[in-house]
N, C-alpha and C positions, 0 to 999 in steps of 0.2 A: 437591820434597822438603821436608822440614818441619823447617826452625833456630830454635833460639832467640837472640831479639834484644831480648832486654828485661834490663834491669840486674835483679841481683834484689832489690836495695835503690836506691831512686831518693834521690839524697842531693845532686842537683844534677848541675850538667855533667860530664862524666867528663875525664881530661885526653888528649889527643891520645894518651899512650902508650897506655891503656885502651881508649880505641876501637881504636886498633893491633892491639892485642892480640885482644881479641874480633873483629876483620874476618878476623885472619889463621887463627882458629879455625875461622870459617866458611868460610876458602879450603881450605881442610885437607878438611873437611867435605863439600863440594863436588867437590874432583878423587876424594875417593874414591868418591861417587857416581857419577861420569863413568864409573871406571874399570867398576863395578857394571852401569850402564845399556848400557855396549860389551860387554860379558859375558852380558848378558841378550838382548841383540840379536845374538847369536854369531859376536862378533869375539871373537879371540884376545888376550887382553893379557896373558901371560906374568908367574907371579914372577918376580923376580929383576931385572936388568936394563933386559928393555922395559914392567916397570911402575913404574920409578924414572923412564924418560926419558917417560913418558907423563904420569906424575903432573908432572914438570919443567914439560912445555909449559901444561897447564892451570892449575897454579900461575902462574906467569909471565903468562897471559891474566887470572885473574883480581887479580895485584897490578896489572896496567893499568887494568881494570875498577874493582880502588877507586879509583885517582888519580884516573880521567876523575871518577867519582862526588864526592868529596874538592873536584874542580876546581868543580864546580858551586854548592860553599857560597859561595864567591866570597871566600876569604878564604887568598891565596896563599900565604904564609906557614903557615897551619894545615893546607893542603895539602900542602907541602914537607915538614914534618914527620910527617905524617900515613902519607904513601906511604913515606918511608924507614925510618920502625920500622915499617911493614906489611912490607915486602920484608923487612928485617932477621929480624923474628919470623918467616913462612913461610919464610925461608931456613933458620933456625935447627933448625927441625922439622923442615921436608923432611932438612937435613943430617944431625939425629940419628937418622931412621928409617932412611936410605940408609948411613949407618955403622954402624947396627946388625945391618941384613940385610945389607948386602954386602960391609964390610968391608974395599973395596979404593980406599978414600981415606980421608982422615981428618978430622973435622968441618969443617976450618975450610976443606980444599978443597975439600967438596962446599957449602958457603955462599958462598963466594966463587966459583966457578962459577957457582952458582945466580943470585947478582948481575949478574954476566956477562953472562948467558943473558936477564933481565927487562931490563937494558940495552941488548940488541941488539932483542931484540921493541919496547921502546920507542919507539927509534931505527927503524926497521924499519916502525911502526904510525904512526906521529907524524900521516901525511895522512890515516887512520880519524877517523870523529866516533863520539859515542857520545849516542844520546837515554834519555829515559826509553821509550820502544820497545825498546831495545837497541842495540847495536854496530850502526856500518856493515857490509853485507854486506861489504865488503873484509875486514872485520877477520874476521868470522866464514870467509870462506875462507884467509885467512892463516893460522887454528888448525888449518883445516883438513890446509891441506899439511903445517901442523908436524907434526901427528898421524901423516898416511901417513907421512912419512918414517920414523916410532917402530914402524909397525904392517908386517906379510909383505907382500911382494907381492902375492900375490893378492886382498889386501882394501884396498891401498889407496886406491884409485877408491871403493869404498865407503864407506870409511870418512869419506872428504872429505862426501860427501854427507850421512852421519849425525851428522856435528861437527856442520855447516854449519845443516840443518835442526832437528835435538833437542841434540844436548849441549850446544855454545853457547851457544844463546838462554836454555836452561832453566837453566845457570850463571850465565847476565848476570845473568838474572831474580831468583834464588835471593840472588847477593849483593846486588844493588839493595834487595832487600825487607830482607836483613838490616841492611844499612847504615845503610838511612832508618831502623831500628828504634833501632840504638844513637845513632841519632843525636837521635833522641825527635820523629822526624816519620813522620808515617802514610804509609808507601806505598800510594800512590793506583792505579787503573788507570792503565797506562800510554798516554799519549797522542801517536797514532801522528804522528811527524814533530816532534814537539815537542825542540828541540835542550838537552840541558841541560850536554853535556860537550865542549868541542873534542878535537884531538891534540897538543893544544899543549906 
């Protein structure tokens, strides 16, 4: 899918909130292509309910996908800040879309679950690596099972398989490339095995 990643005024470094902000745009951007690309491949993702907890787990894969990303500037501190007003901000939107369609929490406990929920994937993902390749295959089948769990039973053997092989990688990829963009570095082809994020 095609994001924008370029400031529209380049006026120097942008501050950790700014980039926050625009990664969490493109996480946004991202789960709802996911939820698009499962629709097109004719899985069921339901208004209402199981496309809040679908949109939840992809959200969640990709606020780990920026830290790991974040982790690789090498500047832990700019990291730590980085990832928590990214979580903060996609919690924020995830919370006011899901209060506004569903109505049956109220903002600040669908962001505060939302936190919850990136805290336990965290915790959960920690022994995953992440290259400029992409996520360890672990991590790509961990979204996976979260997924089945959100999706009918009769598609969720399936659906494992279609995270694991297309939604996944093609979200790792999508944020990577945005990332490096706000970050004012060229996403290069990715170079297969090349470590650039732990679990740490």
């Amino acid at each position: 899918m095609r994001i924008k990643s370029r400031w529209f005024k380049a006026e120097g470094p942008k501050s950790v909130d700014e980039v926050a902000g625009a990664a969490a745009f493109i996480a946004w951007r991202v789960a709802q292509n996911a939820v698009k690309t499962m629709r097109a491949a004719r899985f069921e993702v339901a208004p209402g309910v199981q496309y809040f907890r679908f949109v939840e787990e992809f959200l969640a894969f990709l606020v780990l996908g920026g830290d790991r990303i974040a982790h690789a500037r090498g500047d832990e501190a700019w990291r730590v800040a980085f990832t928590t007003a990214m979580a903060r901000r996609v919690g924020e939107n995830f919370a006011d879309n899901e209060a506004d369609l569903l109505g049956t929490a109220t903002r600040d406990e669908i962001r505060r679950r939302f936190i919850d929920t990136v805290n336990a994937r965290a915790a959960d993902c920690a022994v995953y690596g992440w290259t400029d390749a992409g996520p360890d295959y672990g991590l790509l089948r961990y979204l996976g099972h979260r997924i089945a769990e959100v999706m009918d039973a009769g598609e969720q053997s399936h659906a494992i398989a279609q995270v694991i092989e297309c939604e996944a990688p093609e979200a790792a990829d999508t944020l990577r490339r945005g990332m490096l963009g706000l970050l004012g570095e060229t996403p290069g082809r990715p170079a297969r095995g090349e470590r650039v994020a732990s679990g740490e």
